[in-house]
N, C-alpha and C positions, 0 to 999 in steps of 0.2 A: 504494500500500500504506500503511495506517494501521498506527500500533505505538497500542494502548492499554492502558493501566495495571489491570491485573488487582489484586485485593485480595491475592492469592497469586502471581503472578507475571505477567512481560509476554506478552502472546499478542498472535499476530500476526492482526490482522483483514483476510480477504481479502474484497473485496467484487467479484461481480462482477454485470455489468448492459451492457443498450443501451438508450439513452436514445428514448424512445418519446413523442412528443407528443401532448399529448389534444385532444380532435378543437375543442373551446371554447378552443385556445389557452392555458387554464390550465395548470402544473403542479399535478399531483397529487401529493400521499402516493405515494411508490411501495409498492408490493406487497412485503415482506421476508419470505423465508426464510430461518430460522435454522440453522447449520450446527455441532458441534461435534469437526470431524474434526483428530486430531491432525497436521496434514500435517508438523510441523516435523521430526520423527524417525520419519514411517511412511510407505512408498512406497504399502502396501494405501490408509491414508487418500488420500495424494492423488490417487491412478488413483481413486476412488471419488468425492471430490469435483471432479473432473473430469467425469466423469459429469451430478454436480447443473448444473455450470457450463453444460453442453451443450446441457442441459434446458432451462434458464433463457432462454439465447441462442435457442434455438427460439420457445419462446415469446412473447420478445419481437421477434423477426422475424416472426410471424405476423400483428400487431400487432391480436390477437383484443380485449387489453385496454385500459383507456382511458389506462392510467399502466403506469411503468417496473415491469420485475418483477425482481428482485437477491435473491441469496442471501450474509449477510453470515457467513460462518465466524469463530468464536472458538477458536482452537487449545488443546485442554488437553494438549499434549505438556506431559510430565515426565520428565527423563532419556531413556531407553532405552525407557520407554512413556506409561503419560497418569493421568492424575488425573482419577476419577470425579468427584469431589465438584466437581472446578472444571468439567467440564463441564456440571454441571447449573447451575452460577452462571453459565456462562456462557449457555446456556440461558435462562434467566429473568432476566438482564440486556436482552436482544437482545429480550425478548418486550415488557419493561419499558419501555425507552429507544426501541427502535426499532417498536415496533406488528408486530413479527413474526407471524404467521398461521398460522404453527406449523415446527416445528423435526424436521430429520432428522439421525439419531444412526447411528452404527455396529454398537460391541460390546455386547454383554450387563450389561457392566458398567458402561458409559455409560448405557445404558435405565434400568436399575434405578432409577439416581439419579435419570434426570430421573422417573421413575414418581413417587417419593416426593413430588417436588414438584408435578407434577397432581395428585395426591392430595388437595393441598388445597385450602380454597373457593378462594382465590387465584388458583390456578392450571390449575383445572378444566374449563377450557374451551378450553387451549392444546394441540395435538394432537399429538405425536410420531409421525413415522413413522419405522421402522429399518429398514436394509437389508439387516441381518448378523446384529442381536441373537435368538440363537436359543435361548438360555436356556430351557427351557419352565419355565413359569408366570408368566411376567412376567404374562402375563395373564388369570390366576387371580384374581379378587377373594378368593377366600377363602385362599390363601396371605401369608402377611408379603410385602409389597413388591410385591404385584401389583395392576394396574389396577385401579382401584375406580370410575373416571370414564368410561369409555367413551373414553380418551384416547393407548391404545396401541393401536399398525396397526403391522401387519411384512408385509413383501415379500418374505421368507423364509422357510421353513418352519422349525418349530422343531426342537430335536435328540430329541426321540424317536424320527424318521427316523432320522437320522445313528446313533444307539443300535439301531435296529432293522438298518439297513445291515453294521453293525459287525459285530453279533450274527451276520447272516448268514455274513458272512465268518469271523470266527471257529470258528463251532460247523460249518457244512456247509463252505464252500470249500477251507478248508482245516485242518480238523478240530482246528484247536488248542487244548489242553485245561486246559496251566498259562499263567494270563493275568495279568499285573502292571499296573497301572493310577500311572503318575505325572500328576498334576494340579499345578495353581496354587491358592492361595486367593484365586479369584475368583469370580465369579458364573457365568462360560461354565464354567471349567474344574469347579466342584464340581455346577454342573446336567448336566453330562454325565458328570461320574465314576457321579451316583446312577442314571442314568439304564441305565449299562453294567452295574451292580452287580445293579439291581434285573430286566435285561433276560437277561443269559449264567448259565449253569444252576450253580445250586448248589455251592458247592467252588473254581467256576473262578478266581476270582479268588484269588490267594494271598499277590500283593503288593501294599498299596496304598499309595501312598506321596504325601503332599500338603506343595509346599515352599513360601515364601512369596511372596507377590504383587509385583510391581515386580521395580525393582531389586536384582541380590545378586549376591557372591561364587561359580561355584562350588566352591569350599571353606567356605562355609557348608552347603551342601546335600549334601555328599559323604556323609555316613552315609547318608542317606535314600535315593542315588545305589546306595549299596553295597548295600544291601538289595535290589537285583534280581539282581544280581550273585551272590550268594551264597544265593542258593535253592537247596536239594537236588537237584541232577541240571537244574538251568538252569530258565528259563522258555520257552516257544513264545513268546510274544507280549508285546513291550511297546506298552501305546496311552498316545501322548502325548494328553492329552486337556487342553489347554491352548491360551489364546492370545498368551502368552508367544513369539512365535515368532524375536524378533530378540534374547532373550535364554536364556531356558531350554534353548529347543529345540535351539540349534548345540550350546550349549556338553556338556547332556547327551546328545546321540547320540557324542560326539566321546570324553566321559568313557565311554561306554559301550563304545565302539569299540578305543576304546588298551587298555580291558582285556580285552578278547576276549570279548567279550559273545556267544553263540552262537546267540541265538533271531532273533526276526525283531521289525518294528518297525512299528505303525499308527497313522499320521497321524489326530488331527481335522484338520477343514478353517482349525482354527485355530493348526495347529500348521506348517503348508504354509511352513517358512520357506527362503528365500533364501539365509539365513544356511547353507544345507547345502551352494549350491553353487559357494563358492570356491573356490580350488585345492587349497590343503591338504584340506577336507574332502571334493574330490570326489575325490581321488588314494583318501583312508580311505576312503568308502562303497564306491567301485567295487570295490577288491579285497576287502573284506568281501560285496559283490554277489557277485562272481567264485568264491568259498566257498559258494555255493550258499544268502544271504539273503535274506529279502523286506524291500521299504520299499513301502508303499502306503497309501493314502492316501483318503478319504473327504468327499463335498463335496458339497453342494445341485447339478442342471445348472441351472443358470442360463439356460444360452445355448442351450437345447432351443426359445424360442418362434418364432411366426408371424415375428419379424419382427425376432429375434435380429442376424442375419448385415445388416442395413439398420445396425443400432446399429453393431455393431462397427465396419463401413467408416463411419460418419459418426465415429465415434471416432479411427479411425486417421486419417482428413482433419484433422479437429481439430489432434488432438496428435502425428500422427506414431509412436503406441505403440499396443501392443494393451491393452485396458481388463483391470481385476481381475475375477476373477469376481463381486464382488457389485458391481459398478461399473451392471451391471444393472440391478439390482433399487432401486441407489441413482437412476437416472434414473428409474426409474419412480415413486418416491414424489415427484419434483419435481410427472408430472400426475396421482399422484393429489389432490393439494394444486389442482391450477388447473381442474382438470372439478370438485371440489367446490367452489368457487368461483366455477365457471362456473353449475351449479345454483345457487348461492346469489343472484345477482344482484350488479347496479354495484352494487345501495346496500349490499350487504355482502362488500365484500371483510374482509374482518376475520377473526381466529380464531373468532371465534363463528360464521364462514359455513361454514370448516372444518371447526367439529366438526359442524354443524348436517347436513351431506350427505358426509362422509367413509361415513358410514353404507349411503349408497346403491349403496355397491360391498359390502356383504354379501350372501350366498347369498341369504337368506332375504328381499331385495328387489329380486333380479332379476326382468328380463323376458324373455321372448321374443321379443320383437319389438325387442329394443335393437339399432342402428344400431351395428355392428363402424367403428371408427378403428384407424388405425396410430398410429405413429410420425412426426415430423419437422414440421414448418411448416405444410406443404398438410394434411394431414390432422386436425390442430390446430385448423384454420381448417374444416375440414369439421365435426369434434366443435363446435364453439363454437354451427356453424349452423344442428347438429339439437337442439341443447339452445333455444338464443334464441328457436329458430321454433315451440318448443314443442312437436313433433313426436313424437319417440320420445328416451328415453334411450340413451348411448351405449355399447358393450363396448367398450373399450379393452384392443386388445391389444398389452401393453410389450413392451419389451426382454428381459425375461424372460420373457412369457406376458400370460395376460390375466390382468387387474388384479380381483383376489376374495379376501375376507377371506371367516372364516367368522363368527358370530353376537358371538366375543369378539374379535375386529381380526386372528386368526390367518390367515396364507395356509395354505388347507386340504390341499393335496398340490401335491408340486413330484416329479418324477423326481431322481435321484440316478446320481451316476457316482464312480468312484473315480480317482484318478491315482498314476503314481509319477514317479521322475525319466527324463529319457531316457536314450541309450545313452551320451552324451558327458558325462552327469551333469552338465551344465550349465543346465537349465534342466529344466523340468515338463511332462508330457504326459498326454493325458484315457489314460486304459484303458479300462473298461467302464461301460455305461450300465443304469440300471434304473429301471424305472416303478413309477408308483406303490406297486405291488402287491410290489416289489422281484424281479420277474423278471427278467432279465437280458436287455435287449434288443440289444444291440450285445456281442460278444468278439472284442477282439483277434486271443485266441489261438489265434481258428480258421483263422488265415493268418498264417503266417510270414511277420516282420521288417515288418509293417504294409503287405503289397503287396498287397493285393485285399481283395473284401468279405467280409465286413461289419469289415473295418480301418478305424479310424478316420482321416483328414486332415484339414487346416487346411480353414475353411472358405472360402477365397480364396484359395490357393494350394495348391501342390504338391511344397512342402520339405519334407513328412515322407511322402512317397511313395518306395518304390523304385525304380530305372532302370528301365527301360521300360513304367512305369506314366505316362500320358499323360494321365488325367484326374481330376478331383477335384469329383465332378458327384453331385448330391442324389439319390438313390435313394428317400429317406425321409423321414417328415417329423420324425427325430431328428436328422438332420443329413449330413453330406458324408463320402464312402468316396472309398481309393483305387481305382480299376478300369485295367481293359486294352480299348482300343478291340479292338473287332470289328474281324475281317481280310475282310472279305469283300466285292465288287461291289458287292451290293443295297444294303450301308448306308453312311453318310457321317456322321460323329459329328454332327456338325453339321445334317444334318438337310435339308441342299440337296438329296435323292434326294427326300426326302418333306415340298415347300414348303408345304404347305396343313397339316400335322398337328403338334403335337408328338412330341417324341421319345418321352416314355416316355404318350404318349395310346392308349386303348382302341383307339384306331381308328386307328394308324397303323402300315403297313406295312412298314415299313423301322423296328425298334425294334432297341435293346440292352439285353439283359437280363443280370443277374448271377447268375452257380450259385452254390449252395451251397458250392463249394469253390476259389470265390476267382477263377475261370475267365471266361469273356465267351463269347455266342454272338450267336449273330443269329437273328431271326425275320423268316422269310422273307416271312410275309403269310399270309391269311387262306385256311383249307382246311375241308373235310368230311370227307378221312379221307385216309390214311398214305399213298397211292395223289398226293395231291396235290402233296408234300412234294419236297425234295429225297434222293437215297442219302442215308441214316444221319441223316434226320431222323423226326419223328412228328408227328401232330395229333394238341395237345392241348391244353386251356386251361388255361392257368399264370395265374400270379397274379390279377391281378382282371381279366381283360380278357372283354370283354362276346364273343371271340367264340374260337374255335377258333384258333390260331395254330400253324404249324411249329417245331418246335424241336428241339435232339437230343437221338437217343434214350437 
């Protein structure tokens, strides 16, 4: 670990890397990416640059390239959160001194700055990716402070979603009609205030209330605090819509809570804080829950891709922890930075190779014919060998999906899920999921206390399952439910009755299927009519199966 002296304060530089020999014996220049994640005071930063770290390590185990590849972090923590402006110096330090290739950023208000500074000729060919920065318009050229360079790429959708999601819940779910909005002055929190404002119908909004950015008292904020409190006949809804989460967020659900605040409370994804579930304050939420409140909560799914649940388990090997939600989307901008790189050739490892083919992951220069990659080493080394052999271009499908900006470096649609706490308020759980379209593709609440489907589980385990739920087995391709093995002769979860087939395949006899209401049955095998079947079954073809199957009636 290097300590280096910051113009503004000391930040801790973490570098990491494996030392990779070029094939001439030489050492090379290694390959630098730029990091400016506050790990020193935010647990989100470091599960997130953990993530880069992971990336990295793969890469350089692949050993696709001809020099070391290291991602060198400049922490801009400050107090209790981080300083924009230092993260962009430190940004453009790293690109300066160290020939960095280009630089991945977190929040909204970290982007911004570094935006300002591609901005100009200087620094207009240095490339930001962000993991989390959902601000909408960063990437507006015709907005103040938005891309003007073709120099801003996100791997997360911006919050017009999150505003659109919101709205949903609000106005249809659960019909609530007087809505108070407390924000930060910062970049996430006031791009999502206007976003709510300009999104929920007329009137709704009644309190808005904006405190200041960083660090503070709250007994500085306490009037602005009170003003929810003292609306006529109460509020329905308060939305945190801030990323203040390890200050703001405890301190005012807590102020909100000792004075009997009686409405209900909606999380941004930036407001998900931690800070809710120590003891003092899970003793306060729960019995304020127990009074019949809601806390819920609003989030990009992340962890909906092809190849999601591979990341995760390489994550927990790693580190022994489970990754943040954009910890994701944060690995994923490691390849998008080394497939643009890989298109660009040896002789241009450089930011200029970066900007020159980051581009090639837009809509509007895809192919059909590109060559689908995963994840990890081997696959790596597969993308490296369809690109050099000059063959086909690759799709690259991350940790959070496949890898597509749209025309301005936006990721064009991601699904969405909401969360709230669990029942021991000690920690956070997914609730419902929703596509693009914001349909409601997974509900909890269509089975009591999370024991069958379409209930949500972990997706490698089976500690949020209830007793006598036995398996935690992929139904879909959204993700993993709790079920109830079939009781019956013909089938064997496993699959040993019917060795040649998959379990849930067209064409296999011995399947389990999930009801509608949370239940397990069996299909017996393949019929022409009700005469075929067992008592109190039928032939009929459910779901997508290519052929008539028994099932019951």
């Amino acid at each position: 670990m290097i300590i280096r002296n910051s113009s503004i304060m000391f930040v801790v530089l973490i570098v990491t890397s494996l030392v990779v020999g070029s094939c001439d014996g030489d050492k090379k220049a290694p390959i630098v990416i730029a990091g400016v994640f506050p790990v020193d005071n935010n647990d989100s930063a470091r599960l997130r640059l953990g993530a880069i770290e992971l990336a990295v390590k793969e890469v350089n185990e692949s050993g696709v390239f001809d020099r070391e590849v290291k991602v060198i972090n400049m922490s801009p923590a400050e107090g209790k959160t981080y300083n924009a402006e230092l993260a962009a110096e430190n940004a453009k330090e790293l690109h300066q001194s160290e020939d960095a290739v280009g630089v991945i950023s977190l929040y909204s208000g970290i982007a911004k700055t570094i935006i300002e500074a591609t901005n100009s000729a200087r620094f207009m060919r240095y490339v930001q990716c962000s993991c989390s920065a959902s601000a909408p318009g960063l990437n507006d050229p015709t907005l103040e402070g938005g891309d003007m360079n073709d120099t801003f790429y996100r791997t997360v959708i911006d919050d017009n979603f999150q505003g659109m999601l919101m709205t949903k819940l609000i106005t249809y779910e659960y019909s609530w009609q007087k809505v108070g909005i407390l924000t930060s002055d910062e970049t996430f929190g006031q791009g999502l205030r206007n976003v709510m404002k300009e999104m929920l119908p007329d009137g709704a909004v009644v309190v808005d209330e904006v405190v200041p950015d960083g660090d503070f008292d709250i007994g500085t904020v306490e009037e602005e605090l009170q003003a929810f409190l003292e609306y006529p006949g109460g509020l329905d809804v308060i939305i945190l819509a801030t990323n203040l989460k390890d200050g703001l967020v405890p301190d005012a659900v807590e102020y909100f809570l000792d004075n009997n605040y009686s409405g209900n409370l909606l999380l941004s994804d930036g407001a998900k804080s931690d800070g809710l579930l120590s003891d003092e304050m899970s003793t306060l939420i729960g019995n304020w829950i127990s009074a019949g409140h809601i806390i819920i909560g609003t989030e990009p799914y992340t962890s909906g891709g092809k190849n999601s649940e591979a990341f995760e388990d390489a994550y927990k090997a790693e580190y022994g922890e489970d990754p943040d939600t954009y910890s994701y989307t944060a690995y994923d901008c490691v390849y998008a930075f080394a497939y643009s790189l890989l298109y660009a050739g040896k002789d241009h490892y450089t930011a200029e190779g970066v900007k020159g083919y980051m581009p090639r992951f837009k809509e509007f220069n895809r192919k059909d014919s590109e060559i689908e990659v995963g994840i990890g080493v081997e696959e790596f080394k597969d993308g490296a060998k369809t690109i050099r052999l000059g063959r086909e271009r690759v799709n690259f499908e991350g940790a959070s999906g496949r890898l597509l900006f749209d025309g301005a470096g936006d990721r064009p649609e991601m699904p969405m899920q909401t969360f709230t706490l669990n029942a021991e308020i000690n920690g956070w759980k997914q609730k419902d999921i929703y596509d693009v379209y914001f349909n409601k593709i997974l509900d909890d609440s269509a089975c009591p206390m999370n024991s069958g489907w379409p209930c949500i589980c972990n997706r490698s385990d089976l500690e949020e399952c209830d007793d006598g739920v036995s398996l935690c087995t992929s139904v879909s391709t959204y993700g993993k439910f709790c079920t109830q093995e079939c009781d019956c002769a013909d089938l064997h979860h496993l699959s040993t009755d019917c060795p040649d087939v998959d379990e849930f395949s067209a064409h296999s006899y011995c399947e389990l299927e999930i009801s509608g209401d949370g239940t397990c049955f069996c299909a017996l095998g393949e019929c022409t009519t009700d005469a075929d079947c067992p008592p109190g079954q039928v032939c009929d073809n459910w779901g997508s199966h290519e052929m008539d199957l028994c099932r019951p009636d």
